[in-house]
BALOBA-1460 file (C-alpha; in Angstrom, 3 decimals):
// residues 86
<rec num="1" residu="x" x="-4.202" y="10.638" z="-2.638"/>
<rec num="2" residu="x" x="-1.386" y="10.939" z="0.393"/>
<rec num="3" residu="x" x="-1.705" y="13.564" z="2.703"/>
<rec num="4" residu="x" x="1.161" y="16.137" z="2.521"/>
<rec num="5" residu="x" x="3.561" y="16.986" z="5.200"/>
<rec num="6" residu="x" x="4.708" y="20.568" z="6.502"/>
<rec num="7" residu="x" x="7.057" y="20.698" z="3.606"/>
<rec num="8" residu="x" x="4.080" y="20.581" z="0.893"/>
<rec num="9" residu="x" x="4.750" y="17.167" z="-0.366"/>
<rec num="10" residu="x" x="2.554" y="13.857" z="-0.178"/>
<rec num="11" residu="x" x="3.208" y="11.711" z="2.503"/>
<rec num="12" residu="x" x="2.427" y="8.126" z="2.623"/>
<rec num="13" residu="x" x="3.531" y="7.286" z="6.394"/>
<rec num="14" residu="x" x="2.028" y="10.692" z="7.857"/>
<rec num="15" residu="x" x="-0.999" y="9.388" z="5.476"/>
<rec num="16" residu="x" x="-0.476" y="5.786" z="7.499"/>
<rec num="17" residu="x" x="-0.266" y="7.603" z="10.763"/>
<rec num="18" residu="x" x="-3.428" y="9.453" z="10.264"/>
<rec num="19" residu="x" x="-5.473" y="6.014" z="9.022"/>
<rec num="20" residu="x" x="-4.377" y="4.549" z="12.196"/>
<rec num="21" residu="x" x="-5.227" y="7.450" z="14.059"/>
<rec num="22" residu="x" x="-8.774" y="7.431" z="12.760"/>
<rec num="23" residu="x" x="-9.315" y="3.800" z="13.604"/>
<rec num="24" residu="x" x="-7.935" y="3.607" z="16.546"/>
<rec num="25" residu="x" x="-9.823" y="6.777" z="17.817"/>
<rec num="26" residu="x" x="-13.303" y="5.450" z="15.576"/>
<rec num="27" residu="x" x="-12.874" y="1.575" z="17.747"/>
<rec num="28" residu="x" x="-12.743" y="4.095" z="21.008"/>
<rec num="29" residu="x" x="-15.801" y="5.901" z="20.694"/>
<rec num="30" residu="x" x="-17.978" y="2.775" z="18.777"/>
<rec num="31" residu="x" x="-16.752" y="0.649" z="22.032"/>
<rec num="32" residu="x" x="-18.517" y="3.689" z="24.747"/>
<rec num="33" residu="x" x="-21.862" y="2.892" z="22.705"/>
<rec num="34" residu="x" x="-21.088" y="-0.819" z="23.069"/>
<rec num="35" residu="x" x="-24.445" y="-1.443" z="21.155"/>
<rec num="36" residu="x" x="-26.921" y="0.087" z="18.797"/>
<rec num="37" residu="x" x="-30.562" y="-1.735" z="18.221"/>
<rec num="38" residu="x" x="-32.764" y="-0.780" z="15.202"/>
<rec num="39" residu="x" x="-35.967" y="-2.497" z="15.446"/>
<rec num="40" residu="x" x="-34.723" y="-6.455" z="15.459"/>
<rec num="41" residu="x" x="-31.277" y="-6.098" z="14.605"/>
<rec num="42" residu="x" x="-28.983" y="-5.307" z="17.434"/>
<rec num="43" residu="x" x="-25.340" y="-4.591" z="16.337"/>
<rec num="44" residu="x" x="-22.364" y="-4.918" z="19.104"/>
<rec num="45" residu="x" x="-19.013" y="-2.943" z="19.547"/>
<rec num="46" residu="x" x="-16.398" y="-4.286" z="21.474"/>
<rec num="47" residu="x" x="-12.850" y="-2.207" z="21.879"/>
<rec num="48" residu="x" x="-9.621" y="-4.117" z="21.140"/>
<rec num="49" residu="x" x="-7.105" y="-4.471" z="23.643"/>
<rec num="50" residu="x" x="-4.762" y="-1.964" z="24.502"/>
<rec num="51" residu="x" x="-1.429" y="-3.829" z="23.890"/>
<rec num="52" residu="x" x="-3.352" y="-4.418" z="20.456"/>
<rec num="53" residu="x" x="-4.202" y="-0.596" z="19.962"/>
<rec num="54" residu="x" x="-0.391" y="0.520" z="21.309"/>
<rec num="55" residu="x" x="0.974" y="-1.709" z="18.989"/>
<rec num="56" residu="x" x="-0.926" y="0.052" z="15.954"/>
<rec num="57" residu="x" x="-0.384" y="3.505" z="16.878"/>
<rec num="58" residu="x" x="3.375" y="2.785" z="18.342"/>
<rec num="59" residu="x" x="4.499" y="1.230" z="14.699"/>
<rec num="60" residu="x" x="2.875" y="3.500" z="12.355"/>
<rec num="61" residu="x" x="3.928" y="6.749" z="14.349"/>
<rec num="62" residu="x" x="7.225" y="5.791" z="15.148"/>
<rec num="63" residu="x" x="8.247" y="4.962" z="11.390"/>
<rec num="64" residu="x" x="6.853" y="8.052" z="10.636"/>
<rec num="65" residu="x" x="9.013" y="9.708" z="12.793"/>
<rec num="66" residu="x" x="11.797" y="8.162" z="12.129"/>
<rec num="67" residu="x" x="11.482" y="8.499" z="7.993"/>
<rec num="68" residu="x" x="11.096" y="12.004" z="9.105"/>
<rec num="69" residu="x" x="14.081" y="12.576" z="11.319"/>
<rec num="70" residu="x" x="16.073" y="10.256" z="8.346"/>
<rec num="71" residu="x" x="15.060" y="12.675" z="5.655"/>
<rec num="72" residu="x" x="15.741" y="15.930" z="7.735"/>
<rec num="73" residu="x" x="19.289" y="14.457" z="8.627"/>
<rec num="74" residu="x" x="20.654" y="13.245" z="5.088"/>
<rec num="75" residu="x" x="18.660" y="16.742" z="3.488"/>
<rec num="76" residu="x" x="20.751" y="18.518" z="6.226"/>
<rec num="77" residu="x" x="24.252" y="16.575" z="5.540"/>
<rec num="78" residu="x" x="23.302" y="17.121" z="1.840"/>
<rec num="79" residu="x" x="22.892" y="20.811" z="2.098"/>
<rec num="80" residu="x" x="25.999" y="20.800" z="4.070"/>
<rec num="81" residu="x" x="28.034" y="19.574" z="1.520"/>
<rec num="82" residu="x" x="26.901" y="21.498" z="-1.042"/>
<rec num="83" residu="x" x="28.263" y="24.366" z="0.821"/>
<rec num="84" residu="x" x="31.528" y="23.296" z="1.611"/>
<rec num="85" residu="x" x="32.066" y="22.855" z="-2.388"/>
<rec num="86" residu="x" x="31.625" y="26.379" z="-3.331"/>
């Protein structure tokens, strides 16, 4: 169900990221059509502000970044001290 990082395992920020991605990028292109008739139904688009959009992509990319820059640094310290025991 998550997609999986460069490491091979699931991911559910990077899987977060990529959602909010999508959307973002979807809202984008659906706002440049603005609106799409079909016989008597007409159907609007309208794109969401940009402090709105920043704020979506800023909060799901920066926690993933920063789960992944946690994990590398305690997997590093780990792997560290595993060493210094031998």
């Amino acid at each position: 169900m998550w997609i999986k990082n460069t490491s091979g395992k699931p991911d559910a920020m990077l899987t977060f990221a990529s959602i909010a991605f999508a959307v973002v990028t979807f809202n984008v292109l659906l706002a440049t059509i603005s609106t799409l008739s079909f016989q008597e139904w007409d159907i609007s688009f309208y794109a969401m502000e940009a402090s709105t959009l920043t704020a979506y992509l800023g909060a799901t990319f920066g926690a993933y970044v920063s789960r992944r820059w946690t994990s590398a640094k305690y997997l590093n310290e780990e792997e560290g001290n595993g060493e210094d025991n031998e």
